[in-house]
C-alpha positions in Angstrom: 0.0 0.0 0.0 1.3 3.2 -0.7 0.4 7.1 0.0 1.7 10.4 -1.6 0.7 13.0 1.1 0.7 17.0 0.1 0.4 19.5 2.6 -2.3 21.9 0.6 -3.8 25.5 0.5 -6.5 23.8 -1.1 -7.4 21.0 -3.5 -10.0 19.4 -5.6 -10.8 17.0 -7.8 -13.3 17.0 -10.6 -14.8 14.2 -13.2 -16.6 15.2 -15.9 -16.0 18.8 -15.1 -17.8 18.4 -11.9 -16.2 19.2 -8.8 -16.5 15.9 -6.9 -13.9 16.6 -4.1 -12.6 19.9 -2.0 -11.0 20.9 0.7 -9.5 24.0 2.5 -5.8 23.2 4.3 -5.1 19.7 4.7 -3.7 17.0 3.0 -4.2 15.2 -0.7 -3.5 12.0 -0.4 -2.9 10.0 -3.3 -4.0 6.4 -2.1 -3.0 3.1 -3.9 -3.6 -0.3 -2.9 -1.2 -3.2 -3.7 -2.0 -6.9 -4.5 -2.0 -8.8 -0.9 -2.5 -5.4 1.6 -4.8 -5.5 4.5 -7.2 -4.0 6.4 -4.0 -4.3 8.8 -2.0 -2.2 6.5 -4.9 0.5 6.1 -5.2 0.8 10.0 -1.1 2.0 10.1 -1.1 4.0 7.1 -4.1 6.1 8.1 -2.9 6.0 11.7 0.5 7.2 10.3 -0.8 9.9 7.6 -3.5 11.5 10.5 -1.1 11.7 13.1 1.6 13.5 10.6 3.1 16.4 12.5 3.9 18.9 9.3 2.1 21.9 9.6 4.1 25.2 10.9 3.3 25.7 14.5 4.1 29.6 16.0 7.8 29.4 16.2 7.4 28.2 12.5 8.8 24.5 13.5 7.0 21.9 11.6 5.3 20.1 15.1 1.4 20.5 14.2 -1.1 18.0 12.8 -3.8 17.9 11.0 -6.3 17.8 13.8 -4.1 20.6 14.8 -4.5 22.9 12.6 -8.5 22.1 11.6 -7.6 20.9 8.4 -9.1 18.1 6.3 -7.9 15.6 3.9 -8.9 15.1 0.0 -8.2 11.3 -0.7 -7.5 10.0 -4.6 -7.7 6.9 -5.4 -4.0 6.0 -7.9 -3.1 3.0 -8.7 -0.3 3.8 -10.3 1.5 4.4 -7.5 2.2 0.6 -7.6 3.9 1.0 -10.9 7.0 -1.4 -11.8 9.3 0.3 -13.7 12.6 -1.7 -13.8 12.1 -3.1 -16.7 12.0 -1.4 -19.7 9.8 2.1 -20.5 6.5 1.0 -20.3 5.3 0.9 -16.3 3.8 -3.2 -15.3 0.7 -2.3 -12.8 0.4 -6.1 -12.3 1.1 -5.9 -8.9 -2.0 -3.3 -8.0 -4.7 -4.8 -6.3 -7.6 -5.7 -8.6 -10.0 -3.3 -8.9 -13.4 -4.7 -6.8 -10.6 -5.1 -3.9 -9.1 -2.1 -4.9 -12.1 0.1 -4.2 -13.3 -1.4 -1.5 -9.9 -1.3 0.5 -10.1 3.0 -0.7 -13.5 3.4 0.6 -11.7 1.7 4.0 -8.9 3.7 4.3 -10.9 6.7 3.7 -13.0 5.8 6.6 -10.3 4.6 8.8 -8.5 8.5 8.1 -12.1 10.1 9.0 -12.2 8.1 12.1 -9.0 9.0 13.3 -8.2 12.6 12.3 -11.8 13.3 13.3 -11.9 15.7 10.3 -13.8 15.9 6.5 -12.6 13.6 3.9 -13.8 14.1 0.5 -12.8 11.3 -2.2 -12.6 11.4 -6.1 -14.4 8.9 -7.5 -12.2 5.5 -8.1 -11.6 3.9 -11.4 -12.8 7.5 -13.4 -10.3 9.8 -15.1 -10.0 12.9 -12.5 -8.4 16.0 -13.3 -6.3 17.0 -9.4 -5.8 20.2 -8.9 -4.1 21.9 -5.3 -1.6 24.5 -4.4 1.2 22.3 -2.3 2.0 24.5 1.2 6.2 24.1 1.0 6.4 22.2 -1.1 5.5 19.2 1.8 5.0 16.5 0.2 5.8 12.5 1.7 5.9 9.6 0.3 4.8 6.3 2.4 3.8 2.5 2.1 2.7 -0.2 4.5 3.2 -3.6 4.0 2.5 -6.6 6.4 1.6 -4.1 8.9 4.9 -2.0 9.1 5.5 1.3 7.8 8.5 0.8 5.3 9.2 4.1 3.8 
């Protein structure tokens, strides 16, 4: 399982031209789920992304989190975050998580980082083609994944 977390101004995500997704400061989190993760794995990667401490506090130290600061979190499904490129140019996505498990394990994880962060978490809409757009606070952006249980990265 993996996560790319941005510490945003703002960001939404739209289908169709529709805004489907928004939120004020927070994170985006771009969420994807690899073939074998768990429920186990979602736990400590929401546990670890809602308990981030990376948001300026008054000394302007980075020691505030997202419950903190009142923010919220705007949650993408991507599963090309589980791209293999080793070989060759062309990325293998053979080992993302099929899609029926896929979305399933999303809608989880987005309800395990609402339960925890006690804050808003707006979603895009998995499987469609979303247009992302934010304005990244830093740059801050993080890069994580979970497997078995542990975070690795």
């Amino acid at each position: 399982m993996r996560a790319v977390v941005q510490r945003v101004n703002y960001a939404r995500v739209k289908v169709d031209g529709e805004t489907v997704g928004e939120i004020q400061k927070g994170f985006l989190v771009l969420f994807g789920a690899a073939d074998g993760d768990t429920r186990e794995d979602a736990d400590k990667l929401a546990a670890k992304i809602t308990g981030l401490r990376i948001f300026d506090d008054e000394n302007d130290k980075i020691n505030l989190s997202l419950k903190d600061v009142g923010g919220d979190i705007l949650c993408v499904s991507q599963f090309t975050l589980l791209a293999d490129c080793r070989k060759g140019n062309r990325p293998s996505f053979v080992g993302a998580m099929k899609p029926d498990e896929a979305d399933e394990m999303y809608r989880y994880f987005c309800e395990k980082c609402a339960e925890l962060a006690g804050c808003k978490v707006e979603r895009g809409v998995f499987g469609a083609d979303m247009k992302v757009s934010l304005e990244n606070d830093g740059p801050f952006t993080i890069t994580l994944e979970c497997r078995e249980g542990k975070i690795l990265l």
